[in-house]
Backbone as a chain_set.jsonl record, in Angstrom:
{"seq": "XXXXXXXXXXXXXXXXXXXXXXXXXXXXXXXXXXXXXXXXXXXXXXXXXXXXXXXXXXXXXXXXXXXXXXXXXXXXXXXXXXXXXXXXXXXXXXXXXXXXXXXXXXXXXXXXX", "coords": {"N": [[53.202, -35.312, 60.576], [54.532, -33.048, 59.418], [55.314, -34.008, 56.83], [52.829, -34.124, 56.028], [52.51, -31.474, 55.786], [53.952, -30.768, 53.318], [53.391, -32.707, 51.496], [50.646, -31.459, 51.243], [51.487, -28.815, 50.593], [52.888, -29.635, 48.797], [50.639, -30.0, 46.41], [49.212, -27.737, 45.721], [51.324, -26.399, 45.154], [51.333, -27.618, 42.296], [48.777, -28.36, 41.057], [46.548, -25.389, 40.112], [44.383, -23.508, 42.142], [41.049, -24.308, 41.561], [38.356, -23.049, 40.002], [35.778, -24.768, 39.697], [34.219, -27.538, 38.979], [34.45, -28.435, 36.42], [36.161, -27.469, 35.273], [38.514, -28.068, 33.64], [37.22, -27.86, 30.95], [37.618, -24.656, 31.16], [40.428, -24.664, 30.967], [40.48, -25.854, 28.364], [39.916, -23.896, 26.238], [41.244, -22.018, 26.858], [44.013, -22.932, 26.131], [43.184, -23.01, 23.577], [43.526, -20.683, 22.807], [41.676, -18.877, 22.723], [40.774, -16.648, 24.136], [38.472, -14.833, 24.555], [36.128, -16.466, 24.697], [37.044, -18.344, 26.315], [36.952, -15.878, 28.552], [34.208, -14.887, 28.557], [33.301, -17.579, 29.447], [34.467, -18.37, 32.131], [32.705, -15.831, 33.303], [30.917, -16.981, 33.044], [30.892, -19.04, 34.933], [31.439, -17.625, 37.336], [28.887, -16.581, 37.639], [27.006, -18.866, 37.974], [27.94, -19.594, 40.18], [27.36, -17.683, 41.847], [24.79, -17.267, 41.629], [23.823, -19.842, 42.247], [24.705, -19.518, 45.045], [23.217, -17.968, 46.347], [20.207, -18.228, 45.585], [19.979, -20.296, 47.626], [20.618, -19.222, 49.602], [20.121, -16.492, 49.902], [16.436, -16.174, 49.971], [15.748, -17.959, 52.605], [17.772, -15.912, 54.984], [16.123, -13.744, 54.737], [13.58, -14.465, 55.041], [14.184, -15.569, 57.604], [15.351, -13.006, 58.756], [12.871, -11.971, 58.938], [11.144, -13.195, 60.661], [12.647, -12.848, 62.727], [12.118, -10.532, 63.861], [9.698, -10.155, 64.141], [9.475, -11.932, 66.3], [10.12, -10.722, 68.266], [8.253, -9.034, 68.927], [7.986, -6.729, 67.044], [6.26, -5.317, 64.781], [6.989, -4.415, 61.229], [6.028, -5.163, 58.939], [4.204, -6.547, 56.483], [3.537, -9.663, 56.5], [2.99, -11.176, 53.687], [4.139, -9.551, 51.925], [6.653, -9.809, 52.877], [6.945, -12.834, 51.838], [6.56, -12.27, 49.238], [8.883, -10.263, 48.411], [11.006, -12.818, 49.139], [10.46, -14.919, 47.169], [10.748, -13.044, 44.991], [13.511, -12.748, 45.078], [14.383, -15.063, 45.029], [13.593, -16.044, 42.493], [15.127, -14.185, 41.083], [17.478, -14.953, 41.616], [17.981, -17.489, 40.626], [17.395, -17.25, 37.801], [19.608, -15.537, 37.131], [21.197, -18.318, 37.972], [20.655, -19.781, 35.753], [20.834, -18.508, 33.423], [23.582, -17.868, 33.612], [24.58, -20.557, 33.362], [24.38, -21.289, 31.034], [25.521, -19.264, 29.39], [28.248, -20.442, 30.029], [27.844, -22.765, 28.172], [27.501, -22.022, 25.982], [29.965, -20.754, 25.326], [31.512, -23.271, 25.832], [30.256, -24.439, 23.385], [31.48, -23.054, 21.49], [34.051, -22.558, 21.272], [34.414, -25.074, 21.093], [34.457, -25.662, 18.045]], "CA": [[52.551, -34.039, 60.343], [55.172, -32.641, 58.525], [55.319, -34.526, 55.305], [51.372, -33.918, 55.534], [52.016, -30.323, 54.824], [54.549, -30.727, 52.384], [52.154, -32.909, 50.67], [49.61, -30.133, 50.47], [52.25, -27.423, 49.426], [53.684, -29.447, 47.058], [49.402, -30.204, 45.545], [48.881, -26.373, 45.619], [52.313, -26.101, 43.975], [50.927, -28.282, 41.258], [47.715, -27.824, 40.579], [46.158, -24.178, 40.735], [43.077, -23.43, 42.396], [40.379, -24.26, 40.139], [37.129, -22.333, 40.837], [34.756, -25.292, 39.898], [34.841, -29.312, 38.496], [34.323, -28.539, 34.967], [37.599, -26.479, 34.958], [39.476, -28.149, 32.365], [37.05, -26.804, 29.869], [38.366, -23.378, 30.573], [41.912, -24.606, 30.652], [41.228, -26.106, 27.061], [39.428, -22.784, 25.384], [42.498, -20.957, 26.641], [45.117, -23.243, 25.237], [42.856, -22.662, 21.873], [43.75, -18.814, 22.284], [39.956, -18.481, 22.64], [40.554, -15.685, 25.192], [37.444, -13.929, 24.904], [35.683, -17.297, 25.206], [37.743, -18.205, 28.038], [36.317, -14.882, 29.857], [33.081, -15.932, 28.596], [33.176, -19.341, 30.382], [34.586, -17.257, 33.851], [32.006, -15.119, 33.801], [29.38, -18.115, 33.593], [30.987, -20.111, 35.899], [30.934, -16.603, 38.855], [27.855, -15.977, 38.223], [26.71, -19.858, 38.095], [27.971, -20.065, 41.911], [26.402, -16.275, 42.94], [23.341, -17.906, 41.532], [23.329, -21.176, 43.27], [24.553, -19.531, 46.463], [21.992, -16.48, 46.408], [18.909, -19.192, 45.308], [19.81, -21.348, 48.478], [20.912, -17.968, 51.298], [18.733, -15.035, 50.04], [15.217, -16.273, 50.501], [16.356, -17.953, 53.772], [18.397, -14.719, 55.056], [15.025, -12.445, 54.377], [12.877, -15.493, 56.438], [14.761, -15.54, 59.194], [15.41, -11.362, 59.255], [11.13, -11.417, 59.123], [10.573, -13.776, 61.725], [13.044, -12.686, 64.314], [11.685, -9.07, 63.726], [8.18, -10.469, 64.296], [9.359, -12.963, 67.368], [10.362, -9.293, 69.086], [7.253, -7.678, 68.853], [8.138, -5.34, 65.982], [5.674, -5.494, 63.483], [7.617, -3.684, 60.407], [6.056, -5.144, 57.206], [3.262, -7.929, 56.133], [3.967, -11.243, 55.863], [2.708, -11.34, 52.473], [5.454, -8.52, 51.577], [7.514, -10.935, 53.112], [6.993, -14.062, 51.275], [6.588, -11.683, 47.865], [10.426, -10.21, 48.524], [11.456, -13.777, 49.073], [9.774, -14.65, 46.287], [11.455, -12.443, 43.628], [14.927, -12.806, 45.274], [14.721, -16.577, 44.937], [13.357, -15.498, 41.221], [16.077, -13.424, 40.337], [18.762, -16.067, 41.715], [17.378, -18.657, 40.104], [17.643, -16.685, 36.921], [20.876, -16.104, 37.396], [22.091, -19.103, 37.63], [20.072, -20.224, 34.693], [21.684, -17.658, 32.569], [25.08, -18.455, 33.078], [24.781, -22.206, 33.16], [23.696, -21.327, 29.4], [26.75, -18.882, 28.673], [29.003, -21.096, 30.004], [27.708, -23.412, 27.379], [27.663, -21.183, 24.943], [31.395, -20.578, 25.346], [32.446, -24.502, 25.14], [30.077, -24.856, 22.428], [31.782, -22.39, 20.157], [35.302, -22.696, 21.52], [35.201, -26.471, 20.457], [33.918, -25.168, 16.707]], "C": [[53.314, -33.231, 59.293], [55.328, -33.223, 57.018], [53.405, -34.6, 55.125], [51.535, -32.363, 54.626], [52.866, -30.443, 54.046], [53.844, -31.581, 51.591], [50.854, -32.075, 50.168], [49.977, -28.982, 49.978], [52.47, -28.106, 48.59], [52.527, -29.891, 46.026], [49.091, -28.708, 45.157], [50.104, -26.415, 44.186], [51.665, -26.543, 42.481], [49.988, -27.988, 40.627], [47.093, -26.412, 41.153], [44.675, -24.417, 41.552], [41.885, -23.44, 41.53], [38.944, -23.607, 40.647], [35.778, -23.822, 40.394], [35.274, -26.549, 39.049], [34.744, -29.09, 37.158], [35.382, -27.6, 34.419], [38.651, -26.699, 34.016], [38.905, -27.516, 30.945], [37.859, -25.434, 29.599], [39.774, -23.353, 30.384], [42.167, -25.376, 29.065], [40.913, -25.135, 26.033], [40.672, -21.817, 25.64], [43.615, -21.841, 26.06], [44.516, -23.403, 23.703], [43.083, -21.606, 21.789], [42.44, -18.412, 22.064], [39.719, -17.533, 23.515], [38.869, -15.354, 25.448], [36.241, -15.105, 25.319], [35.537, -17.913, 26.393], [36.946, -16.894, 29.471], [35.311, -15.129, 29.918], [32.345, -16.735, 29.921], [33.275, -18.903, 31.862], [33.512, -16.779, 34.077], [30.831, -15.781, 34.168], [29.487, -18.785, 34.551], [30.883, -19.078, 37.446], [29.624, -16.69, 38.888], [26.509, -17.781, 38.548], [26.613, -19.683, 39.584], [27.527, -18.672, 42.411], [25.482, -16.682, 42.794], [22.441, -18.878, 42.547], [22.805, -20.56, 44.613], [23.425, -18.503, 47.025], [20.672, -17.116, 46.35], [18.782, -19.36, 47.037], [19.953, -20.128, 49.692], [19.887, -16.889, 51.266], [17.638, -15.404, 50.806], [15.981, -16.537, 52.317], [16.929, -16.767, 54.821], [17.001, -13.81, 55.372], [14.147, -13.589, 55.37], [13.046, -14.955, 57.816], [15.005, -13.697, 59.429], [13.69, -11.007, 60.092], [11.166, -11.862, 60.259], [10.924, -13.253, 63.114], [12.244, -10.988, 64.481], [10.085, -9.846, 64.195], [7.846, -11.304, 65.593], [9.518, -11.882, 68.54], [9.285, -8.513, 69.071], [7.332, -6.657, 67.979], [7.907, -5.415, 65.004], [6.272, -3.995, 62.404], [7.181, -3.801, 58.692], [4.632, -6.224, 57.717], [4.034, -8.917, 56.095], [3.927, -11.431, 54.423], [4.113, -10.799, 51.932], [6.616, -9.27, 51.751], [7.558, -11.909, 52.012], [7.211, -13.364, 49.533], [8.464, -11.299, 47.505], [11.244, -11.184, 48.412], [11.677, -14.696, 47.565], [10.594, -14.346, 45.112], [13.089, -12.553, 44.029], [15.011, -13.872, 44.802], [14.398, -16.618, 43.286], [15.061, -15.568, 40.33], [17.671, -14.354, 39.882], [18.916, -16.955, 40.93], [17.593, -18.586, 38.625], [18.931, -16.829, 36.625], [22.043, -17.132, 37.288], [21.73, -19.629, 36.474], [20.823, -19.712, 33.485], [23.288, -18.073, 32.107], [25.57, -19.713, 32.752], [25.036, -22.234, 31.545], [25.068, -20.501, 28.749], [27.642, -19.578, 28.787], [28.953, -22.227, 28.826], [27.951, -23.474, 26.018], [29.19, -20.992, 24.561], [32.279, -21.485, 24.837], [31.844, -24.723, 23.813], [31.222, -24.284, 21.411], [32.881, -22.223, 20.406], [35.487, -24.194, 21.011], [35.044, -26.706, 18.748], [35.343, -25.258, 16.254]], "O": [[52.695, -32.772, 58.334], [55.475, -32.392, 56.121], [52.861, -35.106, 54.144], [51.088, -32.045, 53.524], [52.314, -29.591, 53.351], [53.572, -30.934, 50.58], [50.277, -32.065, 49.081], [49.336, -28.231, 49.243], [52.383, -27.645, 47.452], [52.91, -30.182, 44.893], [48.63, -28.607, 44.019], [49.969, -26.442, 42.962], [51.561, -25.684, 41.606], [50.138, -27.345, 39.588], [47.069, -26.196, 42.365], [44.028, -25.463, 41.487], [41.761, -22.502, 40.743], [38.594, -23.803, 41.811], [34.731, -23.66, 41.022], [36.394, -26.637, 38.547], [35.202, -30.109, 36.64], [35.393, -27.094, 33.297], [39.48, -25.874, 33.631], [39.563, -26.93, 30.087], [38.459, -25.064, 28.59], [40.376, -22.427, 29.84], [43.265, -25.555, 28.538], [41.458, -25.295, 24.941], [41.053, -20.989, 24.812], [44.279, -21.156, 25.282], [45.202, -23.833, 22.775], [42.934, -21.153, 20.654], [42.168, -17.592, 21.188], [38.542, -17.373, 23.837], [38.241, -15.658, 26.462], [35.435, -14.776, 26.189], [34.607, -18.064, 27.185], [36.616, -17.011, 30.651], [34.899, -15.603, 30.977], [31.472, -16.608, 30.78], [32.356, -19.039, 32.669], [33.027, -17.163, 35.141], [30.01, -15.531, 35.05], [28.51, -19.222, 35.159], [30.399, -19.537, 38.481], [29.056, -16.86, 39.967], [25.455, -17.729, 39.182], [25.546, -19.625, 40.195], [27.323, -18.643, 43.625], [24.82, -16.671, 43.832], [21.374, -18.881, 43.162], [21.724, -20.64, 45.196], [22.966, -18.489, 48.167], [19.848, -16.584, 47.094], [17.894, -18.83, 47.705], [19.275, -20.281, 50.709], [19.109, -16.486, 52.131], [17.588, -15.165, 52.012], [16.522, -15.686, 53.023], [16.179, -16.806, 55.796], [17.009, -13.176, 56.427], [14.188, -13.358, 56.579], [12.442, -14.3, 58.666], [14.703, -13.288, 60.55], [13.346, -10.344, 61.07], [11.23, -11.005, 61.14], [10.248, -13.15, 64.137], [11.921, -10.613, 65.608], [9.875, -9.234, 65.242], [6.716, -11.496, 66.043], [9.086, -12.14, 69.664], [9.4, -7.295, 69.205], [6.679, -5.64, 68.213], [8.745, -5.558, 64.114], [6.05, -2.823, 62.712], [7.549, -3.168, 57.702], [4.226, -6.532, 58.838], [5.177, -8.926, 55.638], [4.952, -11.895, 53.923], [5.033, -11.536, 51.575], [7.485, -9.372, 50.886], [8.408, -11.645, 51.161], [7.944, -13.935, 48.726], [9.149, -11.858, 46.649], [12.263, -10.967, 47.756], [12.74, -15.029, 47.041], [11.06, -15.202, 44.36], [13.879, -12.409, 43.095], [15.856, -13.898, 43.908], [15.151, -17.418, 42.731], [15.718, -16.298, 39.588], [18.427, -14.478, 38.919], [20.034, -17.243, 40.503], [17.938, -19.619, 38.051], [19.45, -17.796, 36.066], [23.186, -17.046, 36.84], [22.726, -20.113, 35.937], [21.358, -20.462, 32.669], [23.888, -18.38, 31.077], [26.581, -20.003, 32.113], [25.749, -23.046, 30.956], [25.638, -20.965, 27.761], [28.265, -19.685, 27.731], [30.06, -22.646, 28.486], [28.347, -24.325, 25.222], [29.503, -21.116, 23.377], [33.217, -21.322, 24.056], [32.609, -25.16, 22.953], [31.788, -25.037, 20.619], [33.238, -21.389, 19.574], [36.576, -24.543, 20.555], [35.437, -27.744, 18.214], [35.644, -24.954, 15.1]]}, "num_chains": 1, "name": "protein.A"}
């Protein structure tokens, strides 16, 4: 057990936390001194994973709020209203991640220029 965790301090030690698999890109736009690129690429890759995770929890999340509200007897909205809210959340997310997938792209393109 013990040389387990000293095997996982000394992988932490080593490698940082990387926020996603395509992470050496941003570790090679910053050893170009491409800072602003570099933030760039960050900012595509947050809002990449608020995207994803907001696509796949929102709608869901707003479902399940309607239903149990509706399995209690407490009519509070339409269904329709429902599915429309769902709807534009799963929209917006969706967007979202679309967007940044594209800045992030944008970033390696013109950081490897």
């Amino acid at each position: 057990m013990e040389l387990l965790m000293s095997a996982v301090v000394e992988a932490t030690l080593v490698e940082p936390f990387t926020m996603s698999l395509d992470y050496p890109e941003y570790v090679e736009l910053k050893k170009r001194k491409r800072w602003f690129l570099a933030l760039l690429w960050r900012l595509g890759d947050i809002g990449y994973y608020v995207g994803l995770l907001g696509a796949l929890i929102g709608p869901l999340s707003l479902l399940g709020g309607f239903t149990s509200r509706w399995m209690r007897s407490e009519p509070t909205g339409s269904f329709w209203g429902a599915v429309l809210c769902v709807l534009t959340v799963f929209a917006g997310f969706v967007l979202l991640l679309v967007l940044s997938g594209e800045l992030k792209a944008y970033a390696l393109k013109r950081g490897r220029e």
